[in-house]
C-alpha positions as CSV (number, residue, x, y, z in Angstrom):
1,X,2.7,17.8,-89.6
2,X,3.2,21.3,-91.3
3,X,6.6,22.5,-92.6
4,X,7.5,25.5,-93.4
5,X,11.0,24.3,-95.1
6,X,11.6,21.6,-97.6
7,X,14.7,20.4,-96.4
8,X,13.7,20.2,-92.8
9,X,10.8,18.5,-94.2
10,X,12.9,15.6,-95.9
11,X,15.3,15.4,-93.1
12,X,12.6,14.6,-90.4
13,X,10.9,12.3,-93.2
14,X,14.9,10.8,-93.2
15,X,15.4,10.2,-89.6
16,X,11.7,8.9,-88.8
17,X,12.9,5.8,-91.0
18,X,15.1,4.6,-88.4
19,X,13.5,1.9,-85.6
20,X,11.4,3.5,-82.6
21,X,11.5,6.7,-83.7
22,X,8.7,8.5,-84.8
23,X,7.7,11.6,-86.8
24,X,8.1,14.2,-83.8
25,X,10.9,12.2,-82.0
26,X,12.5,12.9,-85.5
27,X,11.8,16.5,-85.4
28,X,13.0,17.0,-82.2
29,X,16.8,15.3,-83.4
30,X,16.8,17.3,-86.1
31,X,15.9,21.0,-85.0
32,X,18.6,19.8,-81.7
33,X,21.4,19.2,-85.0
34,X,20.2,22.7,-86.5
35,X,21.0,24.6,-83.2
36,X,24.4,22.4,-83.3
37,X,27.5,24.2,-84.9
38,X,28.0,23.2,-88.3
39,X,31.0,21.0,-87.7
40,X,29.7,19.0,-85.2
41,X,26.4,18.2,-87.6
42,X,29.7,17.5,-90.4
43,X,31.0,15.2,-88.2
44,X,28.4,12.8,-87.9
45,X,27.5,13.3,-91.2
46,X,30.9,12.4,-92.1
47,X,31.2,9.3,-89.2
48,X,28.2,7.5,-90.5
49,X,29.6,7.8,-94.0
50,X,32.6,6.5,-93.0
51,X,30.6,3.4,-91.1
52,X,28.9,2.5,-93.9
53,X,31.2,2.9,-96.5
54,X,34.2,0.9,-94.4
55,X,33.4,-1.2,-92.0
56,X,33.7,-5.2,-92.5
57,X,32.3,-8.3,-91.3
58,X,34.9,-10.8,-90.3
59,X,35.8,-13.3,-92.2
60,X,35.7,-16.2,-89.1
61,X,32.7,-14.9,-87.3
62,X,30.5,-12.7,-89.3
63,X,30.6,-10.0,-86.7
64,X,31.7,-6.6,-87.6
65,X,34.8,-5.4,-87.9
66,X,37.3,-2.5,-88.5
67,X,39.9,-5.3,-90.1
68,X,39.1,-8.8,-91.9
69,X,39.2,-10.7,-88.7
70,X,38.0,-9.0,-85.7
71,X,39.6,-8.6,-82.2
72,X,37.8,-11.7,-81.0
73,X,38.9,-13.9,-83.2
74,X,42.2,-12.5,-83.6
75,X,42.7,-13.0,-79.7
76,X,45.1,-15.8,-78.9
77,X,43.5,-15.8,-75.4
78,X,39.9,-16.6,-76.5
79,X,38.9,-20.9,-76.4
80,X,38.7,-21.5,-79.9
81,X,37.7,-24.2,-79.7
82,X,34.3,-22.9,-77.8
83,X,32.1,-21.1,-80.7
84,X,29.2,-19.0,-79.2
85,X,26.2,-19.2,-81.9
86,X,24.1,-15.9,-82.0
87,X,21.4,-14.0,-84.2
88,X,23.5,-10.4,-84.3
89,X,26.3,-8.3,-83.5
90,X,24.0,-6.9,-80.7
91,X,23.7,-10.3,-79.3
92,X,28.1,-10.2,-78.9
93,X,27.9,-7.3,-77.3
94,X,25.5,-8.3,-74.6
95,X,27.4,-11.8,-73.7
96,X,30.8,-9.7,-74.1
97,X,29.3,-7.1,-71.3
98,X,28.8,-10.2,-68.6
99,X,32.9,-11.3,-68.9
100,X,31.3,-14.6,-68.7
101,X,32.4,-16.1,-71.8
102,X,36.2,-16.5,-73.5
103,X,35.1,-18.4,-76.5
104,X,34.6,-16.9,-80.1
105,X,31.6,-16.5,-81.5
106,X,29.1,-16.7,-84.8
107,X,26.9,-14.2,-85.9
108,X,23.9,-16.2,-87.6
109,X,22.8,-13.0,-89.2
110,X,19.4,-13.3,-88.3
111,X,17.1,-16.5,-87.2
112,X,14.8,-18.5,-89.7
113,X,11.4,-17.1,-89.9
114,X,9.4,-18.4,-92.7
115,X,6.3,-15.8,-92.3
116,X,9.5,-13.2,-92.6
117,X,10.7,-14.7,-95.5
118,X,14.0,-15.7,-94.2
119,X,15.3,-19.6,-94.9
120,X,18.4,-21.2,-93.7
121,X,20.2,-20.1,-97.3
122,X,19.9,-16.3,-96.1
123,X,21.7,-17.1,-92.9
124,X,25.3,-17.9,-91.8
125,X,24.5,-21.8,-91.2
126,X,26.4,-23.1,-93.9
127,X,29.7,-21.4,-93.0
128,X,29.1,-22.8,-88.9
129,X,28.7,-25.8,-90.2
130,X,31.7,-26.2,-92.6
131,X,33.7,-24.7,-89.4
132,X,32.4,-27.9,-86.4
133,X,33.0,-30.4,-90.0
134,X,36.3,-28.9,-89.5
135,X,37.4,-31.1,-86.7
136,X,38.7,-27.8,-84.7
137,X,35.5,-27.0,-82.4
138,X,34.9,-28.9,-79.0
139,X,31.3,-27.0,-78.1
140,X,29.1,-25.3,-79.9
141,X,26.7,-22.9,-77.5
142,X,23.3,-22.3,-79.0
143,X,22.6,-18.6,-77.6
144,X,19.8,-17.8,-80.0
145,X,16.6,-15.5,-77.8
146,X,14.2,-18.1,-76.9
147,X,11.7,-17.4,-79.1
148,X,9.7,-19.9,-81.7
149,X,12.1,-18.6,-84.3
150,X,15.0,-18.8,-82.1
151,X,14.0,-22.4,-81.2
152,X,13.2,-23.3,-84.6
153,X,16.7,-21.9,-85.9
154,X,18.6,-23.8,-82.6
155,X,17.1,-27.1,-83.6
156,X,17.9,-26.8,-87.8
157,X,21.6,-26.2,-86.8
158,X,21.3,-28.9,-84.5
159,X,20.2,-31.2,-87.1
160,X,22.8,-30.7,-89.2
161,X,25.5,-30.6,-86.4
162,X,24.4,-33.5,-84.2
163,X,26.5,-36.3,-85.6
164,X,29.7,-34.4,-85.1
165,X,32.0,-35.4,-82.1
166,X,31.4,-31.9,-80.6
167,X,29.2,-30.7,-77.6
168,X,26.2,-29.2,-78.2
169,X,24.7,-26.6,-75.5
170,X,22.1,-24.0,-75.1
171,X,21.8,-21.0,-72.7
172,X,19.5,-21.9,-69.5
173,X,16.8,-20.8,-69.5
174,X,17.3,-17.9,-67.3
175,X,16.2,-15.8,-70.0
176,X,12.3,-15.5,-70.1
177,X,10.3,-17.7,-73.2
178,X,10.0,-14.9,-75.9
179,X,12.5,-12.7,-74.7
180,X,15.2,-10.9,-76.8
181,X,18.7,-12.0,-75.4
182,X,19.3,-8.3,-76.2
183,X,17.4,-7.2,-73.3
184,X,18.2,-9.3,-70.5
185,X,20.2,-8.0,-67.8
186,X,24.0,-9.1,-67.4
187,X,24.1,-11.1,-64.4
188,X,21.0,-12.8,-65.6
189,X,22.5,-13.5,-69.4
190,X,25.9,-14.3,-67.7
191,X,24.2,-17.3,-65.3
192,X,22.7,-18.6,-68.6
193,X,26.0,-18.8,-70.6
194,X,27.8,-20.4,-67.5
195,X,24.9,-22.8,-67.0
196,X,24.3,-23.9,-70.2
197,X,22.7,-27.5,-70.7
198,X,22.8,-29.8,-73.5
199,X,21.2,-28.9,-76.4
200,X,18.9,-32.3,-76.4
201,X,17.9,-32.0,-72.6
202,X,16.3,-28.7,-74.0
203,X,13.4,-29.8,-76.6
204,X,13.2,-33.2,-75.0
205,X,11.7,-31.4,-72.0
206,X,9.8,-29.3,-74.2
């Protein structure tokens, strides 16, 4: 791919880094900001600056946040004694969409993948776990996508959980082997949170 300026050249080169977008998907985003007036380009600029530069991850649940605890957790209204364990802040959102679930949540950070490089030490396991030891959770709901990493993750914390007076549950498996829980429709994803089984029933069937 020819360019005929520099700049245009590196900002294309820029937005092509980000996932699923390609080289003339990237061109196409960037001639659409040049046509833009200048202060609309400024304000995302400006809004992505701000993003990165200020947001936090909460304290309590590792999801992110405008303040040290977020709005979940900060809810009075929310079970909190129900913790919801998930891979990402993606994950929240999609079990938030359904209004299937008033618990609180915890945002893994990621699930173990040993070919990826990623171990228990790089994830948010120790901190769920200090919270069940805690004494203050009843259930802990394993919503992790149902993949061999997801599995592999669900039964490491379950390990380390499973002598704790607490339920442990996973989603149905409404959601398809392999799929991303990101990607499931709601009132599918919604079924699976209300129908959750215990955690054991899962792999013993396995």
């Amino acid at each position: 791919m020819e360019f005929s300026s520099k700049l245009l050249e590196k900002a294309v080169n820029e937005m092509s880094q980000l996932p699923g977008i390609g080289k003339r998907t990237a061109l196409r985003l960037v001639l659409h900001l040049l046509k833009q007036p200048r202060e609309q380009t400024e304000f995302l600029s400006q809004s992505l600056l701000n993003m990165r530069s200020e947001i936090k991850f909460c304290k309590s649940c590792h999801n992110v946040s405008d303040v040290d605890i977020c709005e979940i957790c900060a809810n009075p209204k929310r079970n909190h004694q129900m913790v919801c364990v998930v891979e990402d802040i993606r994950d929240v959102m999609a079990i938030e969409n359904t209004g299937q679930f008033r618990g609180i949540y915890h945002v893994l950070g990621g699930r173990i993948s040993p070919i990826d490089g990623i171990g228990p030490s790089q994830l948010n396991i120790n901190s769920l776990v200090e919270k069940v030891k805690s004494g203050n959770i009843s259930e802990i709901i394993l919503a992790l996508s149902s993949t061999m990493e997801g599995d592999t993750t669900n039964f490491y914390i379950y390990k380390h959980i499973k002598d704790c007076n607490i339920i442990t549950s996973s989603i149905a498996r409404g959601i398809s082997v392999g799929d991303e829980l990101e990607y499931a429709d709601e009132v599918t994803l919604g079924r699976s949170i209300v129908n959750r089984i215990p955690f054991e029933n899962s792999f013993k069937n396995n």
